[in-house]
N, C-alpha and C positions, 0 to 999 in steps of 0.2 A: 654378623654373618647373614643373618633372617633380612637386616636391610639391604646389604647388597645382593642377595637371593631376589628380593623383590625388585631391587632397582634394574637388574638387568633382565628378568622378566616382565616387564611392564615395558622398556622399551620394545621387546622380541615382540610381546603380542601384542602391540602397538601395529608396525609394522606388517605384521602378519595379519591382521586384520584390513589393513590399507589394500594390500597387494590381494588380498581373495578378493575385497570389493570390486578394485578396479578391471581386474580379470575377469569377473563373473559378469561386470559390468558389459565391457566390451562383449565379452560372446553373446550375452545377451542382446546387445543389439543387432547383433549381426543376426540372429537367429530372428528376433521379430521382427524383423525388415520384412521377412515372408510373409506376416500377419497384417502386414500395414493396409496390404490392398483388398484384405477381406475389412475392413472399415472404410476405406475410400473409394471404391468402386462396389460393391456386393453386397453394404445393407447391414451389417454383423456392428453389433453397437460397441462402444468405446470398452463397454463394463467387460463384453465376453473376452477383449485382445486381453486387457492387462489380467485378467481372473486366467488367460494362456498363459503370456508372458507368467507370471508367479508360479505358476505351477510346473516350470520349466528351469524355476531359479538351482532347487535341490542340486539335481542331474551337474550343473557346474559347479556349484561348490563341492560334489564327492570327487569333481576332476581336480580344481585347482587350490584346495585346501592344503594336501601335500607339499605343491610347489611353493605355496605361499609361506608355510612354515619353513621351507628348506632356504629360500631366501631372504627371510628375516632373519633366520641365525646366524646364515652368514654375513648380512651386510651388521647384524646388531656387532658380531664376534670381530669381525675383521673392522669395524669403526672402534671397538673398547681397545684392540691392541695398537691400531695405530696414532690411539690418543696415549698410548702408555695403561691405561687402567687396569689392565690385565694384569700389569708389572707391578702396580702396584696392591692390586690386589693379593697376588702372590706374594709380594713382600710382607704383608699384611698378616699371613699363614694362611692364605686358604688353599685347601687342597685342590688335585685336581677333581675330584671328584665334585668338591662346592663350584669351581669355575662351572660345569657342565650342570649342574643341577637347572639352572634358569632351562634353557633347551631342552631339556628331558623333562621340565613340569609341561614342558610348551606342548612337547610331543605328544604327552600323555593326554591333555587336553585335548586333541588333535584326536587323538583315537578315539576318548570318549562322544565327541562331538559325531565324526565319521560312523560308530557304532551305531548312535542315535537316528542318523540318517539313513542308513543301512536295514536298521531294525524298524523302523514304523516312517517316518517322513520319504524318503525317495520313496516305496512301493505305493503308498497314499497320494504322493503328487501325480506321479504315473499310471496309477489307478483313475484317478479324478479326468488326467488330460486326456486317457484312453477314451474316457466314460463322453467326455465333451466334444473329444473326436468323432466320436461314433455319430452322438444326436446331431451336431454340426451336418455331417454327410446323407443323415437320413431326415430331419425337420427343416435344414436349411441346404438342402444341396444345390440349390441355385446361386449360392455366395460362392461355392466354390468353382463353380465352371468359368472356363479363361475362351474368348474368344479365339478362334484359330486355333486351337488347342484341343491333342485329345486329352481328356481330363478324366480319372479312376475314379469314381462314386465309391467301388467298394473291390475287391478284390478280381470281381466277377462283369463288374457292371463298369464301361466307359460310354463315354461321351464327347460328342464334336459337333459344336455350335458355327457355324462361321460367322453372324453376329448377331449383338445382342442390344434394343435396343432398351431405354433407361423404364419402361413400362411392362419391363418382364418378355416381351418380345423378342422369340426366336426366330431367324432366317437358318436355311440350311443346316439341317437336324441330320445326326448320323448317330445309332445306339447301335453297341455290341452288347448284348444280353447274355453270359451265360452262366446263370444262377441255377439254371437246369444243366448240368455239363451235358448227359444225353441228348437235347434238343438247344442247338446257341439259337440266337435269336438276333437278326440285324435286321434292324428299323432304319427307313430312310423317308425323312419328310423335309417339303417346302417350308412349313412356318410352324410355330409351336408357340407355345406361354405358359408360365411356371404358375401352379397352383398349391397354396400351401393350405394341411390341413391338418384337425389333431393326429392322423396317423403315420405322416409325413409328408415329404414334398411329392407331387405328381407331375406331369409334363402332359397337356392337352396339346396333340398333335394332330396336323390338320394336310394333308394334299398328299398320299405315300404310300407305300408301301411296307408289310412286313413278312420278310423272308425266316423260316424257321426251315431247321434242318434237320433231319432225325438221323442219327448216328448208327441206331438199331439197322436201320432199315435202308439206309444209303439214299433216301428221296426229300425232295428239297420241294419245300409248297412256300409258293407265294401269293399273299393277300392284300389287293390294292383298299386301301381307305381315305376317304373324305375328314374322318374326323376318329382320334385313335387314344386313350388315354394310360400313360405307361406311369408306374408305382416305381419311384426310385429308391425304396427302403430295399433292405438287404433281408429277405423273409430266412435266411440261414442264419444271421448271426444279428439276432436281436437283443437287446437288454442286457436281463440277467442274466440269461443262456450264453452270453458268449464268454469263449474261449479266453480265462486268462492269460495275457504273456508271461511268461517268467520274472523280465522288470516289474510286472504290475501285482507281484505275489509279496506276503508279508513269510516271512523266514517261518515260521511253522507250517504256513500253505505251502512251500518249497522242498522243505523236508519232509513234509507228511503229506502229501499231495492225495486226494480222496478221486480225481476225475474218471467217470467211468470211460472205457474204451481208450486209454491213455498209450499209444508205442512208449517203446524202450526209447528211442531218441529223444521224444520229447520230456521222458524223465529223468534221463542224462542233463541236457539242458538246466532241469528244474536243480538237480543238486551241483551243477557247476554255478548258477547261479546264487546257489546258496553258501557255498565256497566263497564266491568272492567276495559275497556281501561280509567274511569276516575275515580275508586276507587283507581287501582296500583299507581297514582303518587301520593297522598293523604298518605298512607303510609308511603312515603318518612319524612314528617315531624312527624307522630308519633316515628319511629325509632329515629330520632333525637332528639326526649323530655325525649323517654326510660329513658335513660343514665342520662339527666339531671334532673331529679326527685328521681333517687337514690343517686344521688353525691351532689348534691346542697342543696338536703334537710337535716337540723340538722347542727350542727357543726364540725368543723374538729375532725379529729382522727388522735393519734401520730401513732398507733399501723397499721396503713392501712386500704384502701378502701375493700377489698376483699369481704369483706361481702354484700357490696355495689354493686361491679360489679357483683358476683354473683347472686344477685336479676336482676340485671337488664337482668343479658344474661337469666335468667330464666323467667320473663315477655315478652322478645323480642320471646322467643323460644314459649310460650304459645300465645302469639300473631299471627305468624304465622301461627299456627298449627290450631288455632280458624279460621283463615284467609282461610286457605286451604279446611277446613270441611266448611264451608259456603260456600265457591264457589261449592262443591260438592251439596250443600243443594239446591241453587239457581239455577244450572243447571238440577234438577227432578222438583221445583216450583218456578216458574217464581216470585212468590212475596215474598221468601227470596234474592230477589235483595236488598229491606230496607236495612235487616241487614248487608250486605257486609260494606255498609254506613256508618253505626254505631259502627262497627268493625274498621273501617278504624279513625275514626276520634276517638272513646272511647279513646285511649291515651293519643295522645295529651290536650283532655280536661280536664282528672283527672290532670295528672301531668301539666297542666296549672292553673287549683285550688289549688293546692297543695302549687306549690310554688310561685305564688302570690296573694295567700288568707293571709294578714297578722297574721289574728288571728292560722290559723292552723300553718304557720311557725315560730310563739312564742313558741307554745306550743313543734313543734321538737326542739328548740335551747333549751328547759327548759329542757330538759328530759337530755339532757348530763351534764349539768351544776348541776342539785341533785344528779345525779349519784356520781361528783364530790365529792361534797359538803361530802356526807356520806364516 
């Protein structure tokens, strides 16, 4: 029993390990393609893209670890019946409950793995790439400006270069400033050049003017200059001081959140996010039962599963989608957090009834066997 326990778990997470890779792979690159031209055009060394790229890896694997286990099971489950193993498994004695055991260690694994991610690695990757975010825009924000382009420094602060050339050399300079919401501030110069320094990047500007506008007061003063030098660091949300996102919190900074001057929204937020960080691995074993409540249940078919897996990727796909629209529901009222719960687990516990309620699984093994019969 223990060997074929193992024999059909070692193919699932086999499998299951193939299909996260290759997914996590592909989005991955799709996602650093945006990081490419901060190393090929901007300066940003090879060490900072891939130390991005990693610290981006988490975020896909707590997306497509689900899928990956829900489609190992099913291609491992629907491969053992259509070689017969299944058949002969069960000839063999094993119950159903041993057929399902391989899937349900997968699952469990699954959760364990997502829990871990959940609890200390995603809020740590996201924390990290916040943190590299930040010094990026304020040490090096001359990597990130795109010619032609107006380009966001920082929430407050954009920019528009019309070009640039390869010695730091700016032509037609255009700054929205409003770091002071009461006074914005638009800067317009002929020529500029990027100056980097320990307390971050600056922009020496030369032939222009600067318009500031006071809000208080409805008057609008303009300042022509020769030679002008503007601080692109974000003096509101430096360092340590800044604001963490809810992704970038670890589950007891979520739950127990200490931040002075905190709204009620954004402590909604904190405990929705803490909610899912322990619905999402939960999931993990409903996907994994998916499959085995359309394949397990009833008796073999010469003719093929098709039928079968197609119910199933269509239960997994409305699973989801149920999963998606509740997290939407629960993030406008804080008490369809329940249902996430109930969402998460509904799966697993029909298709646990299902197929080890005896009398229900007489009644699917009857239903091929008259079909027979006539």
């Amino acid at each position: 029993m223990k060997q074929l326990t193992r024999y059909v778990l070692r193919q699932s997470m086999g499998t299951a390990i193939f299909v996260v890779m290759a997914l996590s792979a592909a989005i991955w690159l799709t996602q650093s393609l945006r990081l490419v031209d901060l190393i090929v055009n901007r300066g940003l060394s090879t060490g900072i893209f891939l130390y991005l790229g990693l610290l981006v890896v988490p975020r896909f694997v707590d997306i497509v670890l689900p899928i990956g286990i829900f489609i190992a099971v099913l291609f491992t489950y629907n491969k053992l019946i259509a070689e017969s193993e299944i058949v002969v498994m069960r000839a063999a004695g094993l119950s159903q409950f041993d057929l399902a055991k391989p899937a349900l260690l997968l699952g469990a694994l699954g959760v364990v793995a997502l829990l871990s991610l959940s609890a200390y690695f995603l809020p740590a990757a996201n924390r990290n790439f916040k943190d590299l975010q930040f010094e990026i825009r304020n040490k090096f924000a001359s990597a990130v400006l795109q010619e032609g382009t107006f380009t966001t420094i920082s929430e407050n602060l954009t920019v528009y270069v019309r070009t640039r050339e390869r010695n730091s050399e700016l032509t037609g300079v255009l700054v929205q400033d409003e770091r002071d919401p009461g006074k914005p501030v638009t800067i317009i110069a002929a020529r500029g050049a990027f100056v980097t320094t320990d307390d971050g990047s600056r922009v020496l500007l030369a032939d222009g003017n600067r318009q500031l506008y006071d809000r208080s007061t409805g008057k609008l003063s303009v300042l022509s200059f020769e030679k002008y030098t503007l601080d692109l660091t974000d003096s509101h949300d430096v360092g340590g001081d800044r604001t963490r996102e809810p992704q970038e919190r670890y589950l007891d900074e979520l739950l127990f959140p200490n931040d002075v001057g905190m709204t009620q929204r954004f402590r909604n937020s904190l405990i929705l996010e803490a909610h899912l960080r322990l619905v999402t691995p939960l999931t993990a074993l409903s996907f994994a039962m998916i499959p085995l409540g359309a394949l397990l249940h009833g008796e073999f078919n010469r003719r093929g599963q098709l039928r079968r897996i197609l119910l199933a990727v269509a239960i997994a796909f409305l699973f989801e989608t149920l999963d998606l629209g509740l997290r939407n529901v629960a993030s406008r009222f804080p008490s369809g957090i329940a249902l996430l719960y109930f969402n998460a687990v509904l799966p697993a516990l029909v298709v646990g009834f299902i197929l080890f309620n005896d009398r229900i699984r007489m009644i699917g093994q009857a239903r091929p066997m008259q079909q027979g019969a006539r």
